[in-house]
N, C-alpha and C positions, 0 to 999 in steps of 0.2 A: 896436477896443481895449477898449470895455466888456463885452465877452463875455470877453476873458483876466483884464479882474480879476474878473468872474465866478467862473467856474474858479479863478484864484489864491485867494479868498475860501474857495467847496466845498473846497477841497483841506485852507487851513488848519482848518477847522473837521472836518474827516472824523480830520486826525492831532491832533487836541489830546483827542479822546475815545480811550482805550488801549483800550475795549472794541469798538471798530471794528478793530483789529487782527486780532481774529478773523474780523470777516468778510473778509479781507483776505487774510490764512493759513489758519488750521484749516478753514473752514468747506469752500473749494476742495480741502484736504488728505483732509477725511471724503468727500468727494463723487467723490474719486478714487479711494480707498480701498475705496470704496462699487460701484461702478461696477465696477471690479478683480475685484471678488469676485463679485461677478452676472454677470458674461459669462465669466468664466474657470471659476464650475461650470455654466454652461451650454455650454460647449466641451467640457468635460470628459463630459457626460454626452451628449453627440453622440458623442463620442469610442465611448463605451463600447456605445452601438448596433450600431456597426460592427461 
C-alpha cells in the first residue's frame, strides 16, 4: 500500500504544476507531428524513384 500513496502523492504534485500539461499534451502532439512529416517525405521521395 505504501507504493500507491507513492504514486497518489507523484500524480498530485505532477497536476498541481499547469506547466506540466505540456509535457503531458503538446509535447507528444509536436513529436507526432514531427515524426509525420519525416517519414511521410521520405515515402514520398521513394515514391518518386520509381
Amino acid at each position: 500500500m505504501k507504493i500507491l500513496s507513492i504514486v497518489w502523492n507523484d500524480i498530485r504534485i505532477f497536476f498541481k504544476e499547469p506547466s506540466y500539461l505540456i509535457y503531458l499534451v503538446v509535447l507528444p502532439l509536436v513529436f507526432i507531428q514531427l515524426f509525420t512529416t519525416l517519414f511521410s517525405a521520405s515515402v514520398g521521395e521513394m515514391d518518386k524513384k520509381k
